[in-house]
C-alpha positions as CSV (number, residue, x, y, z in Angstrom):
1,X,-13.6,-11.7,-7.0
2,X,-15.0,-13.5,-3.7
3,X,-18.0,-12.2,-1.8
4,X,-15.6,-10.6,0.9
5,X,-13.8,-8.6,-1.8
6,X,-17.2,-7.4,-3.0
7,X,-18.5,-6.3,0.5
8,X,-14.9,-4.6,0.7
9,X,-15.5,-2.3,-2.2
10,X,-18.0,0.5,-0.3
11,X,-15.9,0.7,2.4
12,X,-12.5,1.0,0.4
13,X,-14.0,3.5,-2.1
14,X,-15.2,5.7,1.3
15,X,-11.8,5.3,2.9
16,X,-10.5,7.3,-0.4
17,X,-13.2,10.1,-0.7
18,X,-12.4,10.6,3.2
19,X,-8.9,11.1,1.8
20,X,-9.8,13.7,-0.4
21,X,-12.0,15.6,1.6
22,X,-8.6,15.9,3.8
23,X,-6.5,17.0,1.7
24,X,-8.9,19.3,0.5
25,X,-9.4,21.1,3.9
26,X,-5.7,21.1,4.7
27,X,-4.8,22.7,1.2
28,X,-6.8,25.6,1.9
29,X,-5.5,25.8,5.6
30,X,-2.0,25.5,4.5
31,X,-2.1,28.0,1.6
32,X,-2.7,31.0,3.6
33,X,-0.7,29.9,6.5
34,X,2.4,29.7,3.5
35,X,1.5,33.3,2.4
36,X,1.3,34.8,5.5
37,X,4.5,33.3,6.6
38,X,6.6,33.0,3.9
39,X,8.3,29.7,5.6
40,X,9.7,27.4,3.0
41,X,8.9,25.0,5.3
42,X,5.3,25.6,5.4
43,X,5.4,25.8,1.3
44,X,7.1,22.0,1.8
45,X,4.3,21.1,3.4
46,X,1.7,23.0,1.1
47,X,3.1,21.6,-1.9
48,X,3.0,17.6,-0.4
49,X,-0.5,18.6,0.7
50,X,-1.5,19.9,-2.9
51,X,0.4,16.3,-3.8
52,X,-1.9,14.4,-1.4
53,X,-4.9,15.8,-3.1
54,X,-3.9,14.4,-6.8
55,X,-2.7,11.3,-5.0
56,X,-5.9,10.8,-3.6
57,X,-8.0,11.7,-6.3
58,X,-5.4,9.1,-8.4
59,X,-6.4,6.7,-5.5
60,X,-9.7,7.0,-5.1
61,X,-9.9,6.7,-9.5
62,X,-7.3,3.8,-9.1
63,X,-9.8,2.2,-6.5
64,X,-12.9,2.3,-8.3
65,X,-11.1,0.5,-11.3
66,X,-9.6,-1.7,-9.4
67,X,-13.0,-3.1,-7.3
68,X,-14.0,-3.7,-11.0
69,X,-15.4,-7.1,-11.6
70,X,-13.2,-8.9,-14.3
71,X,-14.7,-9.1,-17.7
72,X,-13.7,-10.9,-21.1
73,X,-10.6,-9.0,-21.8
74,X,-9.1,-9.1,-18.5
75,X,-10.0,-12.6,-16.7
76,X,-8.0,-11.8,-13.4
77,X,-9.7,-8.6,-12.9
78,X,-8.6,-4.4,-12.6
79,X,-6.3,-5.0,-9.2
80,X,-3.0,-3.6,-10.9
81,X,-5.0,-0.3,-11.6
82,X,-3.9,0.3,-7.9
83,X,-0.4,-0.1,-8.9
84,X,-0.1,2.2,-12.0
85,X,-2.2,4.9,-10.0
86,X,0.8,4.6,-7.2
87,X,3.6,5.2,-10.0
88,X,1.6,8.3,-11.4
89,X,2.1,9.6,-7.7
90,X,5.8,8.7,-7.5
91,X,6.0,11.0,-10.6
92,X,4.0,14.2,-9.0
93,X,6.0,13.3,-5.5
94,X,9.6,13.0,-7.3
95,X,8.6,16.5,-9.4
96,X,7.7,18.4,-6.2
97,X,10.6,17.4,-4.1
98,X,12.9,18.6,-6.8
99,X,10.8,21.7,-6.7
100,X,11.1,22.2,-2.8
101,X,14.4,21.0,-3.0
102,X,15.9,23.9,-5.3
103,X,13.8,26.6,-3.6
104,X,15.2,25.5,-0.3
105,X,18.7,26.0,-1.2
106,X,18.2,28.8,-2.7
107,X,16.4,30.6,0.0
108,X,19.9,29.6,2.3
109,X,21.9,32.4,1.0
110,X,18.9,35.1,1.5
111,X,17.8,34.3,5.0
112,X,15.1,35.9,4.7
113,X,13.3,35.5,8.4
114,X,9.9,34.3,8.5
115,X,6.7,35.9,9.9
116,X,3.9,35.2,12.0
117,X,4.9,31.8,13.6
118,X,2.3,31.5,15.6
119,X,-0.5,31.2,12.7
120,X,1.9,28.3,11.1
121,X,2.3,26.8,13.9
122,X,-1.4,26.9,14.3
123,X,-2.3,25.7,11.2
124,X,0.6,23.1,11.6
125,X,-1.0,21.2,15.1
126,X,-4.6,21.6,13.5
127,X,-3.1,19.8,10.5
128,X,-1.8,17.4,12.6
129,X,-5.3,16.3,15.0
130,X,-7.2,16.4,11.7
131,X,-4.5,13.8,9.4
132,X,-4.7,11.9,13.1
133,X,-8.3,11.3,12.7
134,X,-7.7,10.2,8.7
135,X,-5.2,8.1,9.9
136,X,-7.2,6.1,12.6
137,X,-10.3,6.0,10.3
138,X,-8.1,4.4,7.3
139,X,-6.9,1.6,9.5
140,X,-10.1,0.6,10.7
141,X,-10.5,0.4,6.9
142,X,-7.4,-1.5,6.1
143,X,-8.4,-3.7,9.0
144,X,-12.1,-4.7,7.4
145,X,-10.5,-4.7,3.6
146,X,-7.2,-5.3,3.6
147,X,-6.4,-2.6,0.9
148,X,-3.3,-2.0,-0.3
149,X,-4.1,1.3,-2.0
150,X,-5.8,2.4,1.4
151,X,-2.5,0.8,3.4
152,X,0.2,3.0,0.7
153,X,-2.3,6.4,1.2
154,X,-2.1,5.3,5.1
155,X,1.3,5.6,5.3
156,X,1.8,8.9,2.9
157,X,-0.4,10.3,5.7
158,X,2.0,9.2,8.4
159,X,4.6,11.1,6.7
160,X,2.4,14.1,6.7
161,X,2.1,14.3,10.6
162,X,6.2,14.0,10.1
163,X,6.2,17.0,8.0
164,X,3.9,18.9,9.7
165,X,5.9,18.6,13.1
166,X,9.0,19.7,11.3
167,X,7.4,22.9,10.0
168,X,6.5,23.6,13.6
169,X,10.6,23.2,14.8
170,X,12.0,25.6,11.9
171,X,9.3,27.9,13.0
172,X,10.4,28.0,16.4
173,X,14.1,27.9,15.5
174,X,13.6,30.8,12.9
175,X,11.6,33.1,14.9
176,X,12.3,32.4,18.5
177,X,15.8,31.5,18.6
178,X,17.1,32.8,15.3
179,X,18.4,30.6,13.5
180,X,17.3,31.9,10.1
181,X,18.6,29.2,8.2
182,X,16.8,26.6,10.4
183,X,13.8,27.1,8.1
184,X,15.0,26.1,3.9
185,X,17.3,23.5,6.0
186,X,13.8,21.9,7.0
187,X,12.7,22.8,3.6
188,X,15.4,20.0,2.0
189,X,14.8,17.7,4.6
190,X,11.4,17.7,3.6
191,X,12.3,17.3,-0.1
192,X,14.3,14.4,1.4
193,X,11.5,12.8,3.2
194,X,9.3,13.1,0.1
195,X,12.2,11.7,-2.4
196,X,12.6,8.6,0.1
197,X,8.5,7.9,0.1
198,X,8.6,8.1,-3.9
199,X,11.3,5.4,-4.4
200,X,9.6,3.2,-1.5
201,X,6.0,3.8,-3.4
202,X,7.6,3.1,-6.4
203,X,8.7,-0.2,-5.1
204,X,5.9,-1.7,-4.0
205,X,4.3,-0.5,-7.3
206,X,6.9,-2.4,-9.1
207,X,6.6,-5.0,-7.2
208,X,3.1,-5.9,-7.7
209,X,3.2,-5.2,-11.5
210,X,6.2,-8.1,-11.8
211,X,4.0,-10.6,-10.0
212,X,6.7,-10.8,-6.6
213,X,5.7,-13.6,-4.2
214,X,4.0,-13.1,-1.2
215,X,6.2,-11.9,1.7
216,X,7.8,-16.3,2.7
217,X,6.0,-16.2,6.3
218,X,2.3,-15.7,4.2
219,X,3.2,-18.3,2.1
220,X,4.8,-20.9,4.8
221,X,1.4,-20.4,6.5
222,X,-0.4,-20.6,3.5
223,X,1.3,-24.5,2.5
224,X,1.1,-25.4,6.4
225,X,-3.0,-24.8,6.7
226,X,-2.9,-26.7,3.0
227,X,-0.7,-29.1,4.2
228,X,-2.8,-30.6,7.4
229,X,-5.1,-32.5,5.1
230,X,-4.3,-36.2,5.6
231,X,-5.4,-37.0,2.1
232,X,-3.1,-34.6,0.4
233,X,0.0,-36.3,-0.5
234,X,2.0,-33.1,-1.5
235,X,2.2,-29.4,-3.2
236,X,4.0,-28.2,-5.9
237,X,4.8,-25.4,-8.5
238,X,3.5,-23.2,-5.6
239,X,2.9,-19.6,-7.3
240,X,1.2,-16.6,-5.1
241,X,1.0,-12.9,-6.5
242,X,-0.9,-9.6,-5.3
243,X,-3.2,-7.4,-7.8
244,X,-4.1,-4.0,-5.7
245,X,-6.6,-5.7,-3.0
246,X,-6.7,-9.1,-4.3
247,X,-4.3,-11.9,-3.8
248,X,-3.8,-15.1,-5.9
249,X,-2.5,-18.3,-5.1
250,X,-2.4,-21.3,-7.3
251,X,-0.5,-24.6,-7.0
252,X,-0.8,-28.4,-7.8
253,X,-2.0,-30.9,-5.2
254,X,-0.5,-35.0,-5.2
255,X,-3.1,-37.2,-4.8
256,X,-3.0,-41.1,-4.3
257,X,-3.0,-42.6,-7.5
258,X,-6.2,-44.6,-7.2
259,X,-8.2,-42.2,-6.4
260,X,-11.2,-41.4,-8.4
261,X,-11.5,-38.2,-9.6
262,X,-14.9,-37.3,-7.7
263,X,-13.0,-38.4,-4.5
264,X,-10.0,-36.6,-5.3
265,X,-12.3,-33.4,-5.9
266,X,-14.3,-33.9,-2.8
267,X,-10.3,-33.9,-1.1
268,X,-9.3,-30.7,-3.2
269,X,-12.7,-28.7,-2.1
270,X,-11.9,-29.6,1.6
271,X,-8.3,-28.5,0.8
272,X,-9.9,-25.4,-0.1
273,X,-12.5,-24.8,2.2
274,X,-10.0,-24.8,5.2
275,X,-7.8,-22.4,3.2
276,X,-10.4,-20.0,2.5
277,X,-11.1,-20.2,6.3
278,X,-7.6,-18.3,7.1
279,X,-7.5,-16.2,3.6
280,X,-10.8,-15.2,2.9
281,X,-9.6,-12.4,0.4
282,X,-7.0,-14.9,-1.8
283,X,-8.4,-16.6,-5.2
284,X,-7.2,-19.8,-4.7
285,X,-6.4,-22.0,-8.0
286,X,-5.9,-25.5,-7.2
287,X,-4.7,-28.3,-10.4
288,X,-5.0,-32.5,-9.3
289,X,-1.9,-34.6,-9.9
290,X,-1.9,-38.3,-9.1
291,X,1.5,-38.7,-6.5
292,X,4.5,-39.2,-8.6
293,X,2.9,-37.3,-11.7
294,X,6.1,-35.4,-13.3
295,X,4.7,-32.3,-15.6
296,X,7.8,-30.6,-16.3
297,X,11.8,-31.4,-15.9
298,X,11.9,-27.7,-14.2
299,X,13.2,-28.5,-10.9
300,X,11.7,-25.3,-9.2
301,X,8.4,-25.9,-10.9
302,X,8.5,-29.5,-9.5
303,X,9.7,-28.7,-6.0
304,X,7.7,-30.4,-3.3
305,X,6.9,-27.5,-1.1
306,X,5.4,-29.8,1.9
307,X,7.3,-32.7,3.4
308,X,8.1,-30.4,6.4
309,X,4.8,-29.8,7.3
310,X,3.5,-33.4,7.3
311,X,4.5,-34.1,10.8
312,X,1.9,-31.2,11.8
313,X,-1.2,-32.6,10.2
314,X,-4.0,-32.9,12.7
């Protein structure tokens, strides 16, 4: 773990507890705005909220882990905690749309109107200004850290101010302008919305537990800072993953052949120096080949990932 990952951790770890607290406030709110009213809307939104709070206490436990300093029986460190905690909330999130889901349609063939729309809607815009101020906190926090834990809890939030503005529509559509069934229509939309955020949480989750590249313009920028060394001679076997909040990135480096192998050090250093410049957060693993060394008969290990970038070299 570098020193910036280190100073990250307090602020990561506060960014989740501020979660909490949240979802905390706005699960009280919520549950006796849902029992006064009786929107299945507002129960959506209740039951997402009550989701938010196990998320976030599943974050802010996935977190912690995760900051955790590698020891002997894990030598890349705890970043994938991050990861397993995000599929145990595509689990809770999947459950409670189903639940939504099924209450929704069957509240259609009651239509049962709701009551007292102005204390949802209420509770619905206070909702919103106080997941508003979460929200801008947590980006100056994804900003300073670059978590992706904080970044996936970022955007479940979004979806929260969604959710809240659609409670506050079937609420005026059920007891303004009645439409009765505006309200368990909202309700599956909701379940909808929540079903969609569980298969795109569960995808990133997936995709950081198989090791997936980094996104190809992170990595062409990555090989073009490597790449304006004049002594390096080309890259290869490029490999880059992401573990939670820290990023890896190994590769091997062509050298000239009669090099020494102090000077070629002193080279790979500098190599590494000017990367760590632009990706402070990365681990960067760097193995020295003389030019024209062939390792392996795997063309894709063996690809030369630089001859494009040499005419950029300053």
């Amino acid at each position: 773990m570098t020193e910036d990952q280190r100073r990250a951790i307090p602020y990561v770890v506060r960014a989740a507890l501020a979660s909490v607290a949240m979802a905390c406030f706005l699960l009280a709110l919520k549950s006796f705005a849902a029992w006064q009213t009786g929107s299945v809307a507002m129960l959506g939104s209740l039951a997402d909220t009550g989701l938010d709070l196990l998320a976030s206490l599943v974050t802010l436990y996935g977190v912690r882990l995760a900051a955790t300093p590698a020891d002997h029986d894990h030598r890349f460190g705890h970043g994938k905690a991050e990861a397993l905690a995000a599929l145990f909330q595509v689990m809770l999130i999947t459950a409670s749309a189903a639940g939504i889901a099924w209450r929704a349609i069957t509240a259609l063939g009651t239509a049962n109107p709701t009551q007292d729309a102005e204390l949802g809607i209420g509770v619905s815009v206070a909702a919103i200004l106080a997941t508003m101020m979460l929200l801008i906190y947590q980006r100056r926090i994804i900003r300073r850290t670059g978590s992706v834990a904080i970044m996936a809890d970022n955007v479940h939030y979004q979806s929260d101010v969604l959710l809240n503005g659609s409670v506050i529509v079937a609420l005026v559509l059920d007891q303004y302008l009645g439409l009765h069934g505006a309200d368990p229509l909202f309700g599956i939309v909701i379940a909808a919305w929540l079903a969609f955020g569980a298969f795109r949480a569960s995808s990133n989750a997936i995709d950081q537990l198989m090791d997936k590249e980094w996104p190809e313009e992170e990595r062409a920028r990555f090989i073009e800072l490597a790449a304006t060394h004049p002594e390096l001679r080309g890259m290869h076997d490029f490999r880059t993953r992401r573990s939670g909040a820290h990023d890896f990135a190994q590769f091997h480096m062509y050298v000239a052949p009669e090099m020494t192998i102090a000077e070629a050090h002193v080279v790979m250093d500098a190599v590494e120096a000017e990367i760590r410049k632009a990706f402070p957060k990365v681990e960067v693993l760097i193995h020295l080949d003389p030019e024209g060394q062939i390792d392996t008969d795997n063309p894709l290990i063996e690809a030369d990932v630089t001859p494009h970038w040499f005419g950029k070299r300053i």
